[in-house]
C-alpha positions as CSV (number, residue, x, y, z in Angstrom):
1,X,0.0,0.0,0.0
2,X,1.6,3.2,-1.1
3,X,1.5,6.6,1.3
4,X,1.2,10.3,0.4
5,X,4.8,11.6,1.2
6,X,5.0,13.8,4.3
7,X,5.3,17.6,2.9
8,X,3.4,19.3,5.5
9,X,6.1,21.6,6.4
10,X,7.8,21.8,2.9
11,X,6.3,25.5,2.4
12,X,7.1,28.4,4.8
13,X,4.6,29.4,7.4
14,X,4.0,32.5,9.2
15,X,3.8,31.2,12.5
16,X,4.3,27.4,13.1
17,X,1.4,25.9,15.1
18,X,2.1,23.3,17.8
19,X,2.4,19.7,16.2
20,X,-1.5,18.0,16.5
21,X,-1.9,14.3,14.9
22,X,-4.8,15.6,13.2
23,X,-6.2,14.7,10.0
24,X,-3.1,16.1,7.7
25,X,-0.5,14.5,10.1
26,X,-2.6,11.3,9.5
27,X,-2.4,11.0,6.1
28,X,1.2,11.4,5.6
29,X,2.2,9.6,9.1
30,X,3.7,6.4,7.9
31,X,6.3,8.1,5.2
32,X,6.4,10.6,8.3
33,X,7.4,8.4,10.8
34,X,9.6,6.0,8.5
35,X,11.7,8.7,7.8
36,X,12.0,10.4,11.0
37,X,12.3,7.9,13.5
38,X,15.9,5.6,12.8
39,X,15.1,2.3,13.7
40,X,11.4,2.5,13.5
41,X,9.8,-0.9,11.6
42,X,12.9,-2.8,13.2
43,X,11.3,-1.6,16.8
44,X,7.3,-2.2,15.8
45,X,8.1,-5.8,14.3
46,X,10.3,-6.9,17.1
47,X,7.5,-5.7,19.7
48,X,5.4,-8.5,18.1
49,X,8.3,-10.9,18.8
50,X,8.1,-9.6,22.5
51,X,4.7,-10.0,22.4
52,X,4.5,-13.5,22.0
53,X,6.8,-14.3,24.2
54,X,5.2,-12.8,27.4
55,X,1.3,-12.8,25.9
56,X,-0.6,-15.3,28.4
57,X,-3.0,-17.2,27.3
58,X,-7.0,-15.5,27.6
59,X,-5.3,-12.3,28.4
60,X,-5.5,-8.8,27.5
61,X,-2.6,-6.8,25.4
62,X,-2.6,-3.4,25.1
63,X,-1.0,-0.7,22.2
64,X,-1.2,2.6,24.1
65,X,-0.6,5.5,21.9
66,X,-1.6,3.4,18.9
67,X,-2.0,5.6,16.3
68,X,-2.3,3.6,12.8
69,X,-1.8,0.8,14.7
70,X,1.3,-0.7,14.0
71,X,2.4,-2.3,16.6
72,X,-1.3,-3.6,17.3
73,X,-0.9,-5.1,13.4
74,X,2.7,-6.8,14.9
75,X,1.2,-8.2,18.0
76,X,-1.7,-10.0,15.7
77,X,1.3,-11.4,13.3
78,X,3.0,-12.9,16.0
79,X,1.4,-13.4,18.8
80,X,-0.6,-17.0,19.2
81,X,-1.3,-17.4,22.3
82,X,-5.1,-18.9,22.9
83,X,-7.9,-16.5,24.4
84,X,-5.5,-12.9,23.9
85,X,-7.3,-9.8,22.8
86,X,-5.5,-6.7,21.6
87,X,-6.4,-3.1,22.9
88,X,-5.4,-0.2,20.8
89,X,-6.3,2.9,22.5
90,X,-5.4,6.4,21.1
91,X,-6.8,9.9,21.6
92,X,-7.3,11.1,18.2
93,X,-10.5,10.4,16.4
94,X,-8.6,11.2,12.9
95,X,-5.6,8.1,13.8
96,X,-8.4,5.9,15.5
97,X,-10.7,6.1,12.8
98,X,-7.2,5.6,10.1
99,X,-6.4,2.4,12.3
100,X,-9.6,0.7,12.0
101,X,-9.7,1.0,8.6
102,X,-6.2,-0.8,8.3
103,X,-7.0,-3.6,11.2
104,X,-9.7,-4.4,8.8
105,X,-7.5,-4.5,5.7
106,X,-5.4,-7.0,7.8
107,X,-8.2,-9.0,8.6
108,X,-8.9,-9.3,4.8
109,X,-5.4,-10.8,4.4
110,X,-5.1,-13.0,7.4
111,X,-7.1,-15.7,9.0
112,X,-7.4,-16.2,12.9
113,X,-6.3,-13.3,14.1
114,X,-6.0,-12.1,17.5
115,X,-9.1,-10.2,18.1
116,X,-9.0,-6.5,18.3
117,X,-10.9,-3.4,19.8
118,X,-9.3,0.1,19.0
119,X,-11.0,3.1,21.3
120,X,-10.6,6.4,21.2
121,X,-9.9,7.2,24.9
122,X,-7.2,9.3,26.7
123,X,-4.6,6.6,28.3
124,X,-4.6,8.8,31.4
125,X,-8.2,8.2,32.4
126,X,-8.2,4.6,30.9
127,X,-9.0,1.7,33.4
128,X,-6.7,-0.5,32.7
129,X,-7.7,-4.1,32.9
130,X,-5.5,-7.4,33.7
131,X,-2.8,-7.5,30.8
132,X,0.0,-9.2,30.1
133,X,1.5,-7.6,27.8
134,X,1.6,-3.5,27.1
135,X,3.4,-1.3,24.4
136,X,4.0,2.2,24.9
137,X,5.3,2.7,21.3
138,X,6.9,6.8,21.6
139,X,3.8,7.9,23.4
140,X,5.3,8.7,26.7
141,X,7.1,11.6,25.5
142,X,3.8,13.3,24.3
143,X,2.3,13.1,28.1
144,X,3.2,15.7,30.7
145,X,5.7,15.2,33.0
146,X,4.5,15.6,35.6
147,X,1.9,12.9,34.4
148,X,4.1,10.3,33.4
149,X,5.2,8.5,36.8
150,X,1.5,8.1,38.3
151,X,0.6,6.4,34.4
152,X,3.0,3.6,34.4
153,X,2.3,2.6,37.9
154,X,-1.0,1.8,37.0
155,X,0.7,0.0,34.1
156,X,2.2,-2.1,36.6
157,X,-0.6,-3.0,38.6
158,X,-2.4,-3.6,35.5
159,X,0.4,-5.8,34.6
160,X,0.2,-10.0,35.2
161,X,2.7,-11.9,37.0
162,X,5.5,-12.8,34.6
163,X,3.7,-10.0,31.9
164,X,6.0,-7.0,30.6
165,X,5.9,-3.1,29.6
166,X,7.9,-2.3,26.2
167,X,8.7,1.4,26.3
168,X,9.9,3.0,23.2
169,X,10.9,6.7,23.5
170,X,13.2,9.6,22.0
171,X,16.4,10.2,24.1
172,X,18.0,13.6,25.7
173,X,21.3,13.0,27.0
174,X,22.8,14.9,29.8
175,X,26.2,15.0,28.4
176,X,26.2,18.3,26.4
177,X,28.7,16.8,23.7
178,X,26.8,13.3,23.7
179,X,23.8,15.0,22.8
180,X,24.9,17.2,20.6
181,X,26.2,14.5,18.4
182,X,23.6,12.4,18.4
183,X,21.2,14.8,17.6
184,X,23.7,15.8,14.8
185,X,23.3,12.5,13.2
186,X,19.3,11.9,13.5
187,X,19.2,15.1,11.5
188,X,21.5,13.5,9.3
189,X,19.2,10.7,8.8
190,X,16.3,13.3,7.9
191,X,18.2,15.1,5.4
192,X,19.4,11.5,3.8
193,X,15.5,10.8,3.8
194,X,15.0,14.0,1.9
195,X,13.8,16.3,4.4
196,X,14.8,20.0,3.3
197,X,16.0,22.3,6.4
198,X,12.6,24.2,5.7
199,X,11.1,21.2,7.0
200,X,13.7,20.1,9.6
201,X,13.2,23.4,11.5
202,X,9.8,23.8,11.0
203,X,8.8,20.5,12.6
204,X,11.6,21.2,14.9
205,X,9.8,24.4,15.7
206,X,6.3,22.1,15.7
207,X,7.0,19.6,18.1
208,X,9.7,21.5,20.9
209,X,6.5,22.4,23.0
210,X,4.8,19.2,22.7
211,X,7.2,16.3,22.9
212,X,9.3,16.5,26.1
213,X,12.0,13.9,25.7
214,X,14.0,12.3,29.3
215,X,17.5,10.7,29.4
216,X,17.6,7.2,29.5
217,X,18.6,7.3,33.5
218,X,15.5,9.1,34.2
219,X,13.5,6.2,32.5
220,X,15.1,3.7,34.2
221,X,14.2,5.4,37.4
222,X,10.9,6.4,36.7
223,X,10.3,2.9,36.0
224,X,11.9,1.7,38.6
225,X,9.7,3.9,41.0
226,X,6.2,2.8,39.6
227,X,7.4,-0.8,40.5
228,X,9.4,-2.7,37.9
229,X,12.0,-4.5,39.4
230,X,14.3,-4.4,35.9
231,X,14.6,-2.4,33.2
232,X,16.5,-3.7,29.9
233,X,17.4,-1.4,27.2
234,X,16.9,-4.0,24.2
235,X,17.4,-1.4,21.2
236,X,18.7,1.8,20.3
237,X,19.2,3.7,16.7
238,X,20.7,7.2,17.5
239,X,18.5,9.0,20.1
240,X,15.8,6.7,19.8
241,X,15.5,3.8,22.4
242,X,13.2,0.8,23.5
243,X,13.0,-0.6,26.7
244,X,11.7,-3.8,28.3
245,X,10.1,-2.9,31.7
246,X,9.4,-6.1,34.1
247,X,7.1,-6.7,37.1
C-alpha cells in the first residue's frame, strides 16, 4: 500500500502551530514516521516478537498511543497465544478512525487473528484491565511530566505476573557533547531521507512544545519507581530507544 509523502512543512509558514496528529499528520504519518524515526519498523516488528513471548494465554494486550496501529498489526502477526485480545487505544479520532480502517485491511489478508478493539480514549483516564503484555510505542514523551510516573504505575498493577511493559521513547542525554552528536546524526538521517532544512526546522519548531524527551537514566528510574524490578534497554538507533520494563 503506497502513502502520500509527508510535505506538511515543505512550504514556509508564518507562525508554526504546535504539532497536532490531526487529520493532515494522518495522512502522511507512515512516510512521516519512517523517515524520521531511525530504527522504526525494526522496533514495531520486534515488539510483536516480545509479544509473543510474554502474551498469556486469555489475556489482554494493550498498544497505548496506537496511532495507525502498528504495533497492534505486529502483535496479531506474532502473537498466538489462545484466548488474547488486543487493545489499541489512542486519543485522536482522525488516527483511530485511520487504524480501524487498516486492522480491517489486515483481517482481509489474514485468518485467525487475535481479536482486536481500537478506542478512542485518553490513556490517562483509561482503566486499565488485567494485561500481560503492554506497548507504549513513543507515546510517553507526548504526556506531561509531571503525568508520566503516576501512568506507568497503574501499568504495573495492570500488569500480570511474569507479563511486561515495552517502552519506546526519544532520548536527551545529559552530556552536552553526547547530545549534541547524536542529535547531529538523526538530523542526518532526515536530510538522507530528503527532508529540506525548511522542513527540519519547522517541525523542529512544531513539536519542541509538545514532545518533552528524558534521558535514558530518568527512565530507568521512573520505572523503577512505579514498581518494575528491571529495566533492559533491548534497542537503540541514534537517540531513539526501547526498553523492556518487568514486574
Amino acid at each position: 500500500m503506497s502513502h502520500p509523502s509527508d510535505r506538511l512543512f515543505a512550504q514556509p509558514l508564518e507562525q508554526v502551530p504546535d504539532f497536532v496528529f490531526n487529520e493532515d499528520v494522518v495522512r502522511v504519518f507512515p512516510d512521516m514516521i519512517k523517515r524520521s524515526v531511525p530504527g522504526y519498523p525494526t522496533i514495531v516488528e520486534n515488539i510483536g516478537v516480545l509479544g509473543a513471548r510474554f502474551a498469556q494465554p486469555h489475556s489482554v494486550l494493550y498498544d497505548l498511543g496506537a496511532s495507525l496501529g502498528a504495533v497492534t498489526q505486529s502483535l496479531r502477526r506474532h502473537v498466538r497465544a489462545d484466548g488474547c485480545r488486543v487493545m489499541a487505544v489512542d486519543n485522536s479520532a482522525a488516527m483511530v478512525e485511520r487504524c480501524r480502517q487498516y486492522l480491517n485491511a489486515q483481517d482481509s489478508m489474514f485468518q485467525e487473528l487475535l481479536p482486536v478493539q481500537v478506542l478512542e480514549a485518553d490513556i490517562l483516564a483509561l482503566s486499565l484491565e488485567p494485561a500481560s503484555f503492554v506497548a507504549m510505542n513513543f507515546t510517553l514523551q507526548f504526556i506531561a511530566p509531571d503525568e508520566r510516573l503516576d501512568l506507568l504505575a497503574r501499568i504495573r498493577q495492570a500488569l500480570l505476573p511474569g507479563g511486561a511493559l515495552v517502552l519506546s521513547e526519544k532520548l536527551r542525554f545529559d552530556d552536552a557533547q553526547t547530545h549534541d552528536l547524536l542529535n547531529e546524526l538523526h538530523l542526518d538521517f532526515k536530510r538522507a531521507n530528503g527532508y529540506s532544512e525548511l522542513e527540519i526546522a519547522q517541525k523542529r519548531s512544531a513539536i519542541e512544545h509538545v514532545m518533552k524527551p528524558d534521558t535514558l537514566e530518568t527512565h530507568e528510574q521512573r520505572l523503577r519507581a512505579a514498581g518494575f524490578s528491571k529495566v533492559v534497554p533491548w534497542f537503540q538507533c541514534l537517540n531513539f530507544a526501547s526498553l523492556i520494563a518487568l514486574p
